[in-house]
N, C-alpha and C positions, 0 to 999 in steps of 0.2 A: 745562384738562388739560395734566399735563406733553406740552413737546414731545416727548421723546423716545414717550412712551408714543401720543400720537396718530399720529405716524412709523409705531410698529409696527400700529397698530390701521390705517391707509390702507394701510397693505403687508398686511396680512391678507384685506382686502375685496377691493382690486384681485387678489390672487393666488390667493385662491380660486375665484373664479370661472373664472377662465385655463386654470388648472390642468383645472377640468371643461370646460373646451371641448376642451384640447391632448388629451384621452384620446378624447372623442367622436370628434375630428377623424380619428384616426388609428384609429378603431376597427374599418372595413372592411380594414385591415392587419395585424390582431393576432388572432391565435385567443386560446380564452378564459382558457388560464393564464398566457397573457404580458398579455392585459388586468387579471387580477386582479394580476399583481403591479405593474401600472404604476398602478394605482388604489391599492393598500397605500403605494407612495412617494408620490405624491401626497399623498395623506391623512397618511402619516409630517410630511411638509413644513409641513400645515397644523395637525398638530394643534404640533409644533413652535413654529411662530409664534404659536397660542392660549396656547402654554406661558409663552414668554417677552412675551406681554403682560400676561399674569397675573401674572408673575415682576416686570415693573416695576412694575405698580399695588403689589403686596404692599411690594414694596419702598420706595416712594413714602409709602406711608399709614406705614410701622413709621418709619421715621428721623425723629428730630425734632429732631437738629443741622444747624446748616449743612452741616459736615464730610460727616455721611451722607446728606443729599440730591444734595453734588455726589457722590460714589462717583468709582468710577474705581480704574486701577489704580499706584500712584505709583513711580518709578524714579528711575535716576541722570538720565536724560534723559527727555522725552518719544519721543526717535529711538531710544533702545535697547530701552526698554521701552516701548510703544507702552500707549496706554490709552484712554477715552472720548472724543471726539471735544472738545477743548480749544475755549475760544470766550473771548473780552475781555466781561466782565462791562460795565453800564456804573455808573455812581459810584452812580446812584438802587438800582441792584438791589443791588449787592455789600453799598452799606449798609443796605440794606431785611434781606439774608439774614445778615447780619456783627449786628446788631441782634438779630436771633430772636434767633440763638444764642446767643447772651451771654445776653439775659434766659432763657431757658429754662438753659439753666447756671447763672447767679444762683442761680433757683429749685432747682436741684435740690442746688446746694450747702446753700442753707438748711435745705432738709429733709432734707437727709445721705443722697442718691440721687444718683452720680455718673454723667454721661452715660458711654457709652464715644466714644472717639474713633476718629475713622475718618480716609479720604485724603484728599489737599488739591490736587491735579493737576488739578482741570478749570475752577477758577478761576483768573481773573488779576487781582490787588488792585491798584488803585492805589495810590498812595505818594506823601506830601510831599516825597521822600528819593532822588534818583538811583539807581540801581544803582551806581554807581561807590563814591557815597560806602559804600553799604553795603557793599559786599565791602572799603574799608577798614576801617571799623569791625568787621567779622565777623574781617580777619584781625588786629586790633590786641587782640582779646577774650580769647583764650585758646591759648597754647602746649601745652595738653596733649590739644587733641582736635584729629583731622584733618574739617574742616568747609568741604564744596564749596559754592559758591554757585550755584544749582540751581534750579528753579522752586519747586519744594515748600519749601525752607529760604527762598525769600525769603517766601513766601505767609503763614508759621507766625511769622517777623519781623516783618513788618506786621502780622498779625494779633495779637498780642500787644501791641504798639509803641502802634499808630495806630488800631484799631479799636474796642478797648473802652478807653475812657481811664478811666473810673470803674471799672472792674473792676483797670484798672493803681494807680490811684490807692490803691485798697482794699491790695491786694498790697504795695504797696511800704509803705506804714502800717505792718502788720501784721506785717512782714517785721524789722520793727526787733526786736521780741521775740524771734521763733523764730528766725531765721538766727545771732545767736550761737551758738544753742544746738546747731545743724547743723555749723558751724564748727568748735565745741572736741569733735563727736563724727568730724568728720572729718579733723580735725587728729590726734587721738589714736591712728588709724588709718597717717596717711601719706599720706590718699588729697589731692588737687587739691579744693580747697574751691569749688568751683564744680558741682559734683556738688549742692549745698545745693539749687541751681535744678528739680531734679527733683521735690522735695517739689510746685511750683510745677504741675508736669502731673500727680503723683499728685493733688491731691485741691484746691488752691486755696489752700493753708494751712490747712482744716480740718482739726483736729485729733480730730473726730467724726464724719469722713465714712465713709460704709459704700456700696460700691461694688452693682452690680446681681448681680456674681460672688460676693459674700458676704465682698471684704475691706476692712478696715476701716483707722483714725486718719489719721494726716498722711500718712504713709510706703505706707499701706493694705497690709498684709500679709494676705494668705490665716490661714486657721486653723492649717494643718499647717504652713508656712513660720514663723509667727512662733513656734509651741512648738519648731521645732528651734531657731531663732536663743535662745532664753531665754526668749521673752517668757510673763509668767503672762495664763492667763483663767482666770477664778473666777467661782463668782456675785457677788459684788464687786468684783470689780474686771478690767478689759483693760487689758493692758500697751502692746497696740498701740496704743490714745491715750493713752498716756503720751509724753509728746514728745520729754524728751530719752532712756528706754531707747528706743524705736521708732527712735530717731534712732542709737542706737549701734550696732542690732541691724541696721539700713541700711547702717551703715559698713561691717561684716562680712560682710554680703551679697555688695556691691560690690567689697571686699577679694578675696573668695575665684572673685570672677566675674571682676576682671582676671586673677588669678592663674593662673584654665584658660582664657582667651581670650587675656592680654595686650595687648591694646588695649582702650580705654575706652567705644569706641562700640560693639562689642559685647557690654561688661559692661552698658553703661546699658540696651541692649536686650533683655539677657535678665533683669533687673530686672522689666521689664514681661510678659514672654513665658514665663520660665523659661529657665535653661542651656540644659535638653534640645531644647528647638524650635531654639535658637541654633546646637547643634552637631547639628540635623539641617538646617538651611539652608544652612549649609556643607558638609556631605555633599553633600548636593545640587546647589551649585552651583560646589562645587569650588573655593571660594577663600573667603579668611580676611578678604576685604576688606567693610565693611557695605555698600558701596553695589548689591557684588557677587549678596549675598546677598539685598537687599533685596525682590525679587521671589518668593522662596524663604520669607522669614517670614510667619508670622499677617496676616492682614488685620488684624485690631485694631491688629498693630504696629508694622506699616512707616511710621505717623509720629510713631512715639515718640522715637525723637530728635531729627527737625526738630523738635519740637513742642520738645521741651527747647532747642535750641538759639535759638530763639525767644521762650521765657521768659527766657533769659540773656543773649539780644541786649537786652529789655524790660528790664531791673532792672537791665540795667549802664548806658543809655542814655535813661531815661526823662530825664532832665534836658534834655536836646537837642530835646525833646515837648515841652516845658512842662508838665510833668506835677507837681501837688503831692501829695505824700502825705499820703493821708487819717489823720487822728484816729483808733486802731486803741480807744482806751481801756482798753489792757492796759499797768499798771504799770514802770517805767524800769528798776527795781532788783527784784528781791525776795528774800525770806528763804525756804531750805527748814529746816523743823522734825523731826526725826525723831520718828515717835509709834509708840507701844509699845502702847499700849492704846485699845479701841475706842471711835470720835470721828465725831460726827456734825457735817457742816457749819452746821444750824443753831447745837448748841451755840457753835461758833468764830461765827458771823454773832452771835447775838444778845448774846454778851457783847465782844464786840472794836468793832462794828460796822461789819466789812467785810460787804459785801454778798453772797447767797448766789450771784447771776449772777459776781462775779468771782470767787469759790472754783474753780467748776463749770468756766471759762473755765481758770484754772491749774491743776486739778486733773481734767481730763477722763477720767482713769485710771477713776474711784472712778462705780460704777454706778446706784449708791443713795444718793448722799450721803453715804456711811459711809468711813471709812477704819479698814480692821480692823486696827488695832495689834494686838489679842489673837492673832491666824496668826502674827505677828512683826514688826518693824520696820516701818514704811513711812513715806513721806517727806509731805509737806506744804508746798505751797508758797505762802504770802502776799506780799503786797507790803510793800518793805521799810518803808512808813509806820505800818503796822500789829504792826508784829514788837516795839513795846513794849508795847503794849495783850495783843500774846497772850501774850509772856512772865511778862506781868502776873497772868493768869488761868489757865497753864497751871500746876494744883497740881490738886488733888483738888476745887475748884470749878467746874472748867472741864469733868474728865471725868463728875461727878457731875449738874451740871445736866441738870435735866427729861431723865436715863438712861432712866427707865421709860419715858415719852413715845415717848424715840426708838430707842433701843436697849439696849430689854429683852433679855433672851436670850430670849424666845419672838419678836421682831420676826427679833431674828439667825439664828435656826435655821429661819425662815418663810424666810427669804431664800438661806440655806442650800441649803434643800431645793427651794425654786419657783424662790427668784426667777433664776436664773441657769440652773436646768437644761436650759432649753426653750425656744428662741426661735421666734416665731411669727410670721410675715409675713401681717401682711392689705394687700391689696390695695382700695386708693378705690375705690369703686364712686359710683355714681350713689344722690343721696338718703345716703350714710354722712355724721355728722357724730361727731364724738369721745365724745357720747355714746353715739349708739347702738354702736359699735366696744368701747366700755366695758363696757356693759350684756352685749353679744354672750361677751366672753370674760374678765368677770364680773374686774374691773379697777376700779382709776378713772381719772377723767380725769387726776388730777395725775398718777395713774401712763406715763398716756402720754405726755402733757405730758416727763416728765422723759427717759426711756426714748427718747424720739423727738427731743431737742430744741428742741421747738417752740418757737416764740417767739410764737403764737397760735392759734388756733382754726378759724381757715383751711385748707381741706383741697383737695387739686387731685383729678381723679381718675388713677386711676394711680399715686399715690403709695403708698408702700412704709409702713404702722405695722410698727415692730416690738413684738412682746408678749412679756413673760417671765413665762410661767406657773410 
């Protein structure tokens, strides 16, 4: 049993009984409306500590990060903001609990279920790496953000840095592709191109990740946030895994969140929170500074920017790790195509033969396989090996191939009408496997398969299917 929670369960035993002695004791003293109400506190006190025994089991069984099993409350210091009682981890447990989390993250990246993140104050990580040296590196990194070295900002550096190397290794791979594309959206802007690292705590680099809150792509935007920024959803197609609009639609975000904050650390934090929680933290705490505030924000947020500042400590400094980056097998170069008329990625895989998983991987926009040229324009993007093969085909062969097959106009107007109108969350139960979930809400499997990104058949329970009826 957790200690804390055993703590409270021996302080309940031991105090309840006390408690019925001290009223006994004192009970030839007390006539009998001052005995009932010294028995009402009493029992207040006890049912109190049933409360908060309760309150840590619940809480104990629901967190399944690192991050939320330590809890606690994170600050500028431990001495200002005082929080959970601090303890030195030792190397066996930190990497025993630094291990979960990453693999239970892995996982939920894979199936496009993002954990939430929580504080990071009640552990203390070991480090190949001084503190000395890192508070140079921390101040050699970046002139445009104000970044104290702090217990929480070192924990979320190591952890990033030192703890999951194949999770860094994965990133930094991967990062060769997207982070141009972050770059010339925040270049065009004006904003400090290190802001790209954010992408890094929204979602991992998926670009089809769909969060617990209901937001979605790389950048994860909410519903109503990403239709004001421009982005389309349609039965067809999300704008927000579109990577580089989601990526422009972030610039402007961030633009317009320095612009009523003027400082960046609390643009970056209300990115994650919204403005409005931002400038009611400040209300609250009477000053414009984040560390100020930080006890004043969301509990989900208060380590949204060590957490940031951690991945950018990570990916400017993996080299100094020994860290290689892994084999991302997303393309060096690519071609975008402009397409007018509606195009199914079979057609493009089977006559080009690019693959349909690398289509899906550069074009994560597109819902169904389909990219509806017939609404209007839309872009297409291959890799630039293949961009003679499709100019090759792209005539009336290309949009004509096996049309009926794949998009008839009774497939389009199905999808039209169902397939995008209605999203349905099923929840893994015990005994679900893809067929039966299919069968259930009269589907198929490929259909889940695609919809859900799976890369197998493998179901955890708890995990999120989405359905589009």
């Amino acid at each position: 049993m957790n200690k804390t929670i055993l703590a409270a369960a021996m302080l309940l035993l031991v105090c309840a009984p006390a408690l019925n002695a001290y009223t006994i004791q004192d009970n030839s003293q007390l006539n009998r409306k001052q005995l009932l109400l010294q028995l009402q506190a009493r029992q207040s006190q006890v049912d109190s500590l049933n409360a908060l025994l309760r309150g840590l089991e619940e809480n104990l069984a629901r967190k399944d990060s690192l991050i939320g099993r330590l809890g606690g409350h994170v600050g500028a210091s431990s001495a200002q903001y005082p929080g959970p009682e601090s303890r030195e981890y030792s190397a066996d447990e930190t990497d025993s609990l630094i291990n979960l989390w990453f693999e239970r993250q892995r996982d939920a990246m894979i199936s496009g279920d993002i954990s939430e993140s929580g504080d990071m104050d009640s552990v203390s990580f070991s480090s190949s790496v001084s503190d000395e040296v890192l508070v140079e590196r921390l101040r050699r990194m970046n002139p445009y953000f104000t970044i104290p070295f702090n217990r929480t900002v070192r924990n979320y550096m190591v952890l990033y840095a030192e703890k999951a190397r194949e999770r860094l290794a994965y990133l930094v791979g991967i990062s060769y592709y997207y982070m141009p594309i972050f770059e010339e959206a925040f270049e065009r802007y004006g904003l400090p191109l290190e802001l790209k690292y954010m992408s890094i705590v929204e979602s991992g680099l998926n670009p089809v990740a769909r969060s617990r809150a209901g937001a979605k792509g790389i950048w994860q935007f909410m519903y109503g946030t990403a239709k004001s920024y421009g982005l389309k959803i349609t039965s067809f197609e999300d704008e927000r895994m579109d990577v580089a609009k989601s990526a422009d639609a972030a610039a402007r975000f961030l633009r317009d969140a320095y612009d009523t904050f003027g400082d960046w650390n609390l643009a970056i934090c209300s990115y994650n929170c919204g403005i409005g929680n931002v400038q009611k933290a400040i209300r609250r705490s009477g000053s414009r500074q984040f560390w100020d505030i930080y006890p004043y924000l969301p509990r989900e947020t208060r380590g949204y920017v060590p957490a940031f500042v951690g991945a950018m400590y990570a990916m400017t400094y993996y080299r100094e790790y020994g860290i290689v980056p892994e084999e991302s097998g997303m393309p060096a170069v690519v071609d975008t195509f402009t397409i007018n008329r509606n195009l199914h990625f079979k057609q493009v895989s089977e006559l080009t033969g690019l693959s349909l998983e690398l289509l899906r991987k550069l074009n994560p926009q597109y819902l169904h396989d389909i990219v509806p040229g017939n609404e209007g324009p839309h872009t297409l993007i291959i890799p630039q090996n293949f961009s003679a093969d499709f100019i090759a085909v792209e005539d009336d062969s290309l949009y004509t191939f096996k049309a009926q097959e794949l998009i008839s106009e009774k497939i389009m107007k199905d999808i039209s009408v169902n397939g995008g109108g209605t999203e349905i969350v099923h929840r893994v139960k015990s005994g679900d496997c893809l067929s039966t979930i299919a069968r259930r809400y009269r589907v198929s499997v490929s259909q889940l398969r695609k919809w859900n990104h799976l890369r197998s058949d493998n179901l955890r329970i708890g995990q999120r299917i989405y359905i589009y009826r």
